[in-house]
C-alpha positions as CSV (number, residue, x, y, z in Angstrom):
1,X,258.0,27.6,63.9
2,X,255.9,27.2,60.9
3,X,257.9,24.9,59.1
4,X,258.4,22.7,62.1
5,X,254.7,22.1,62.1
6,X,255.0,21.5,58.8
7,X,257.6,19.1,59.7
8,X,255.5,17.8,62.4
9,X,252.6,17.1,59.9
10,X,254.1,15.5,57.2
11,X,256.2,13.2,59.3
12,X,252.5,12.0,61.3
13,X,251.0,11.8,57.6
14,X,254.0,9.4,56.5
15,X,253.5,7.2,59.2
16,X,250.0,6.9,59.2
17,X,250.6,6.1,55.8
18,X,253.0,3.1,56.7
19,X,250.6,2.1,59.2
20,X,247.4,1.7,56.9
21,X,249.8,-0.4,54.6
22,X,250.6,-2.6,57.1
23,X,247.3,-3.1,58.6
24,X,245.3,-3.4,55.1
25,X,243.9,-7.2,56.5
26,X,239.9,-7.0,56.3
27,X,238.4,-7.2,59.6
28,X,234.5,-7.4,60.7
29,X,233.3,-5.3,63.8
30,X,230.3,-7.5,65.2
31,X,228.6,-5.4,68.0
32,X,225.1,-6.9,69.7
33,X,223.7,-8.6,67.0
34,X,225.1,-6.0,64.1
35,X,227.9,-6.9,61.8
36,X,229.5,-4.5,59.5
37,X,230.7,-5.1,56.4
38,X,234.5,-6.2,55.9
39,X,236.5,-3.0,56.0
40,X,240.4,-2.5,56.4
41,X,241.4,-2.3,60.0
42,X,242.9,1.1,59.0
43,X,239.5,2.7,58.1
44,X,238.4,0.7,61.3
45,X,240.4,2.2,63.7
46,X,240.4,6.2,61.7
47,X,236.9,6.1,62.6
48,X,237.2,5.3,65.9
49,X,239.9,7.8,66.2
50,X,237.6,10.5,64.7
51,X,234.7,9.5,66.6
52,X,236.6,9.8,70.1
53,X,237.6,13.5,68.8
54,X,234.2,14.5,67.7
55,X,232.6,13.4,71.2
56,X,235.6,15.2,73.4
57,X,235.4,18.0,71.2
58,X,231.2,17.9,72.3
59,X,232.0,17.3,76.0
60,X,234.8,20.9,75.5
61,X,232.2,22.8,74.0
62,X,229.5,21.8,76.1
63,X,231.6,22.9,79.1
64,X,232.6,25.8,77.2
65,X,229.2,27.4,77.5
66,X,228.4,26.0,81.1
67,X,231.7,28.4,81.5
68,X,230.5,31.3,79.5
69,X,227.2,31.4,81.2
70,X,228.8,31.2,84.8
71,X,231.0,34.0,83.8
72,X,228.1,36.0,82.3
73,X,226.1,35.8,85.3
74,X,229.1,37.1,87.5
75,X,229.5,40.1,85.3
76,X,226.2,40.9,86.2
77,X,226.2,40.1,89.5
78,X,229.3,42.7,89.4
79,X,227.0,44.8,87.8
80,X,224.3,45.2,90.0
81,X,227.3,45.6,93.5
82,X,228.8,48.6,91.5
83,X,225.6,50.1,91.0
84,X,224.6,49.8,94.2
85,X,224.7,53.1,96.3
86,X,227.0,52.6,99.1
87,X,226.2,53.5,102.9
């Protein structure tokens, strides 16, 4: 299994690779009244790629803990039934 990964990673590194050769044209990102600097449509579109990660990877961990605290305040709500003297 490792070496399929392996596999797996080298063949998505190759093709990125291809794809940043093909799509070396300068392009300018204008957006309200801000214009980048020329930058390859490659480094263009990496940085949107990694920018969509970074903000699911914000919206997982802020769910995570919403999660976490739900399940820590069942645990004590468990808590306090077993202690509880029964009638």
């Amino acid at each position: 299994m490792k070496y399929v990964k392996i596999f797996l990673a080298l063949v998505i590194l190759v093709v990125m690779f291809i794809f940043g050769i093909n799509n070396a044209q300068t392009v300018q990102v204008i957006f309200f009244s801000y214009h980048s600097p020329p930058l390859p449509l490659f480094l263009i579109l990496l940085f949107s790629f990694a920018l969509g990660f970074v903000m699911a990877a914000l919206v997982c961990a802020i769910r995570f803990g919403q999660l976490h605290r739900q399940i820590a305040q069942l645990r004590r709500e468990l808590k306090a039934k077993e202690n509880r003297p029964s009638e």
